[in-house]
C-alpha positions as CSV (number, residue, x, y, z in Angstrom):
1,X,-18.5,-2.5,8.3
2,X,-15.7,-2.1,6.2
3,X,-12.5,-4.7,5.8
4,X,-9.2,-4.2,4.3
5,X,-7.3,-7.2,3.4
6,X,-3.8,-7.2,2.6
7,X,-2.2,-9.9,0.3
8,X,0.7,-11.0,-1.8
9,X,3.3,-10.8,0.5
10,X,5.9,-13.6,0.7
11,X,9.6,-13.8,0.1
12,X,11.6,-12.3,-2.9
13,X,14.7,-11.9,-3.8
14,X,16.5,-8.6,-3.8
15,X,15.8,-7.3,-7.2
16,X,12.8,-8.9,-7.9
17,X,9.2,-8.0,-8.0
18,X,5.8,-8.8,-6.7
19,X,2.7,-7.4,-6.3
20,X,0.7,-6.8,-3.6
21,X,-2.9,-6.6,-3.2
22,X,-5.7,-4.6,-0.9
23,X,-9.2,-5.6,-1.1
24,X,-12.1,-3.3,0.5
25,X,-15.0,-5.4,1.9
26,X,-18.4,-4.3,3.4
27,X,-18.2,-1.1,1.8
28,X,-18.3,-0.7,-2.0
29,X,-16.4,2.9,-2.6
30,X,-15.7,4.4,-6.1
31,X,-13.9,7.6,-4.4
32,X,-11.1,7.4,-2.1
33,X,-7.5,7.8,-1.1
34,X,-5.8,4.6,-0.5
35,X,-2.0,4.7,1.3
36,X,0.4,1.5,1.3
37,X,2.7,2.1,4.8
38,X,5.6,-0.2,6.0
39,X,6.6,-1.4,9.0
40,X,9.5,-3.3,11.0
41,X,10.7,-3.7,14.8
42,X,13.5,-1.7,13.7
43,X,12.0,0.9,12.0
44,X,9.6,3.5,12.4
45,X,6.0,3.4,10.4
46,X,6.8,4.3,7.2
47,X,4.7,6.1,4.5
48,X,5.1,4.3,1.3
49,X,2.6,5.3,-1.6
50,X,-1.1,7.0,-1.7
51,X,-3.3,7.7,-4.4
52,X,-6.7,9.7,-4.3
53,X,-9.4,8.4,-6.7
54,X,-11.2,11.8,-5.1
55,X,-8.8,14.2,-6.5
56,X,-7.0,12.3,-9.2
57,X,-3.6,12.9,-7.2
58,X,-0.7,10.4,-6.3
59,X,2.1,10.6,-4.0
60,X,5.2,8.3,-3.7
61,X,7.8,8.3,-1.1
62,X,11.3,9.3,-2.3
63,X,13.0,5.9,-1.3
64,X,10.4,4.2,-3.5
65,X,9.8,6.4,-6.3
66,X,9.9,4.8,-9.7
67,X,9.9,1.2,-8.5
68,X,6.9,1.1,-6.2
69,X,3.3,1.8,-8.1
70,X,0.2,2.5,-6.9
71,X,-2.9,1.0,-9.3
72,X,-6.3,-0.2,-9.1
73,X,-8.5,-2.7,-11.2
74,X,-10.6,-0.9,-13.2
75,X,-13.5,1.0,-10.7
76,X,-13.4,-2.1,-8.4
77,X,-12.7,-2.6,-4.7
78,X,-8.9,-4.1,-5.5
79,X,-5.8,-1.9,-4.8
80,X,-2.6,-2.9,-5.9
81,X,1.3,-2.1,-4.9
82,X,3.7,-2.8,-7.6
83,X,7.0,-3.5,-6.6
84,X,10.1,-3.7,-9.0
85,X,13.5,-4.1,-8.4
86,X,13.2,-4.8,-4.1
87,X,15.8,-3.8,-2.1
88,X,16.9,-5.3,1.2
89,X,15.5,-2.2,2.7
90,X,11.7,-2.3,1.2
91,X,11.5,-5.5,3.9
92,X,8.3,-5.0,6.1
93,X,4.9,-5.7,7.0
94,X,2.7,-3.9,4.1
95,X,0.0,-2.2,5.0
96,X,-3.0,-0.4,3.3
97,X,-5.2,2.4,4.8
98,X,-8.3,4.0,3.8
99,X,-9.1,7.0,3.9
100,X,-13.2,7.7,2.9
101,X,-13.0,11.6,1.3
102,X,-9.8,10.8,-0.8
103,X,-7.3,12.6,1.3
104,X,-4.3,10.9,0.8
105,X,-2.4,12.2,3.4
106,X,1.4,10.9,4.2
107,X,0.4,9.8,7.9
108,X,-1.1,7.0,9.4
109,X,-3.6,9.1,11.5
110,X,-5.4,10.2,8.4
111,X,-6.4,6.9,7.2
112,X,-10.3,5.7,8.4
113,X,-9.5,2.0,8.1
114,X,-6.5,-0.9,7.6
115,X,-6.0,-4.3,7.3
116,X,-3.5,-7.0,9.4
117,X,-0.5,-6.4,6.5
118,X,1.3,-8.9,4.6
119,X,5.0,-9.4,5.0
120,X,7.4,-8.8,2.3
121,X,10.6,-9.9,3.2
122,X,13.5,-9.6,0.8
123,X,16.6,-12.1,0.5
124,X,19.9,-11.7,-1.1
């Protein structure tokens, strides 16, 4: 039914930038939260970013804040993560997550749907 697919991923160097995509398929939505999480072996499941086309609200993780943002194009099914200035530590599998009412919750359990991620892995 629906299908997110993450993109963009790839390797950067530290202090670079890239941007990352998220397309919805077999659903067309105008509302609804969208969450970018991060993963490695090493690490727990991080919370990233979220915004809420629902409720107009946006939420950024402290460690990201200012470098990382959150977009989409124009009312279309295409999220996007900005990333400026990467640090070693931004490393990860990228994830996005749907959530259908446009709760943008700071937990994977709240998101409806996700894709396979892309890898971002960072060099310096």
């Amino acid at each position: 039914h629906v299908q997110l697919v993450e993109s963009g991923g790839g390797l950067v160097q530290a202090g670079g930038s890239l941007r990352l995509s998220c397309t919805i398929s077999g659903d067309s939505y105008v509302t609804y939260a969208m969450a970018w999480f991060r993963q490695t072996p090493a690490k727990e499941r991080e919370f990233v970013a979220a915004r809420s086309w629902t409720f107009g609200t946006t939420n950024y993780a402290d460690s990201v804040k200012g470098r990382f943002t959150i977009s989409r194009h124009n009312a279309g099914n295409t999220v996007y993560l900005e990333i400026t200035n990467l640090h070693p530590a931004d490393a990860g599998v990228y994830y996005c997550d749907l959530e259908r009412f446009g709760i943008a919750g700071m937990t994977w359990a709240a998101y409806d749907y996700w894709g396979q991620g892309t890898l971002v892995t960072v060099s310096s």
